[in-house]
RODO-2510 file (C-alpha; in nm, 4 decimals, decimal comma):
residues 80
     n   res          X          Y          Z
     1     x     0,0000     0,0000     0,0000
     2     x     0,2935     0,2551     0,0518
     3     x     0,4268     0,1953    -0,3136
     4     x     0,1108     0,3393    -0,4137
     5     x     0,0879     0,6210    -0,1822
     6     x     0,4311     0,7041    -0,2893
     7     x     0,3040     0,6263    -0,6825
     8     x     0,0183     0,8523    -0,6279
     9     x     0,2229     1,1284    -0,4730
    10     x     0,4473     1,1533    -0,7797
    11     x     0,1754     1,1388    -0,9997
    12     x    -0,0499     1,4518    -0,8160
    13     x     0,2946     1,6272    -0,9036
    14     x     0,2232     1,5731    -1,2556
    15     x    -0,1304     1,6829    -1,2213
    16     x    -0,2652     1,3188    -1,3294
    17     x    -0,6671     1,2671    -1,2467
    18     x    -0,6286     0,9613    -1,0979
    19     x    -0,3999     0,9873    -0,8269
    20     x    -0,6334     1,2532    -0,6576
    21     x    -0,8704     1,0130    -0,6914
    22     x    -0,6422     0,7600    -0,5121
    23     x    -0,5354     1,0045    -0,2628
    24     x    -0,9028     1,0928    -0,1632
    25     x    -0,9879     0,7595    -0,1112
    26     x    -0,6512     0,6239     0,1023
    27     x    -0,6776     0,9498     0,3144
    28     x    -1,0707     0,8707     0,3756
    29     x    -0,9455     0,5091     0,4629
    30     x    -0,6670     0,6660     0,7292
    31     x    -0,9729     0,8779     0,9158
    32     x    -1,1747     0,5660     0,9120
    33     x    -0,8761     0,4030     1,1038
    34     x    -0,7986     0,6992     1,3238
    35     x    -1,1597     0,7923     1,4218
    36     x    -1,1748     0,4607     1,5238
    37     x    -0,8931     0,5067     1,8163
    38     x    -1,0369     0,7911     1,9402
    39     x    -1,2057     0,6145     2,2446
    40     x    -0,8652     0,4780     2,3538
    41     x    -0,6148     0,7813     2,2694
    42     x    -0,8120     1,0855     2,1752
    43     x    -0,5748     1,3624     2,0947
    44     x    -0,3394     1,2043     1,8148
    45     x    -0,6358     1,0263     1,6275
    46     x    -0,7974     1,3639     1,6497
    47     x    -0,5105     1,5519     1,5518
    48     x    -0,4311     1,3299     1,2265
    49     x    -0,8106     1,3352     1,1285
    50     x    -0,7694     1,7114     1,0819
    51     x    -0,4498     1,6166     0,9011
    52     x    -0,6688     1,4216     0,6724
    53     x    -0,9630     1,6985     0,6613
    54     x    -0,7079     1,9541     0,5011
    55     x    -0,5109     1,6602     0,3153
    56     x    -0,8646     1,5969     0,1554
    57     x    -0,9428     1,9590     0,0796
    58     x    -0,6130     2,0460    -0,0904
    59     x    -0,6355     1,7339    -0,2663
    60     x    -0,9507     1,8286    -0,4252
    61     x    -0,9022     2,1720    -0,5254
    62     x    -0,7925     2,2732    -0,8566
    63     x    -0,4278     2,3616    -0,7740
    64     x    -0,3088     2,1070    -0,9333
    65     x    -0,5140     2,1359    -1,2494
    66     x    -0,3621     2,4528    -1,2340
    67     x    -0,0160     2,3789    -1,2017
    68     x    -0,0554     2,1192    -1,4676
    69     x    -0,2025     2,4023    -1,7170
    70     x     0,0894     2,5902    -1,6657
    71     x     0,3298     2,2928    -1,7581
    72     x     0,1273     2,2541    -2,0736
    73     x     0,1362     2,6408    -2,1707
    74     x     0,5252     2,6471    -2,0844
    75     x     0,5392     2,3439    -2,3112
    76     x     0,3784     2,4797    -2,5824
    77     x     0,5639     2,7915    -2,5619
    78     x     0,8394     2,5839    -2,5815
    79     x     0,7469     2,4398    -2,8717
    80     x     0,5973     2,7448    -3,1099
***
């Protein structure tokens, strides 16, 4: 599972679609797991679900459609 975490992180650099989708969905797994310790150590579970919260939000914004566009447009300028 880390391989593809780490896979997914390189590929959100690179602006690819489906590794957001990947990250959304393995950070959604990690607050399952974490709200699920809160009964027996409350501040670190709590503490790494708002990790997740914001992990989640950047995730799904369009920075990285954005920084992808600009690649593109430097590539093209590049190339005309």
């Amino acid at each position: 599972m880390g391989i593809v975490i780490v896979l997914a992180g390189f590929a959100l650099f690179k602006g690819a679609a489906w590794a957001r989708i990947v990250g959304v969905v393995l950070v959604g797994l990690s607050m399952i797991a974490n709200f699920m310790w809160v009964p027996y150590a409350p501040f670190w579970p709590l503490a790494l679900i708002a990790i997740d919260v914001f992990t989640i939000i950047e995730t799904g914004t369009d920075s990285y459609r954005l920084a992808s566009t600009r690649a593109r447009a430097e590539e093209t300028a590049k190339a005309g």
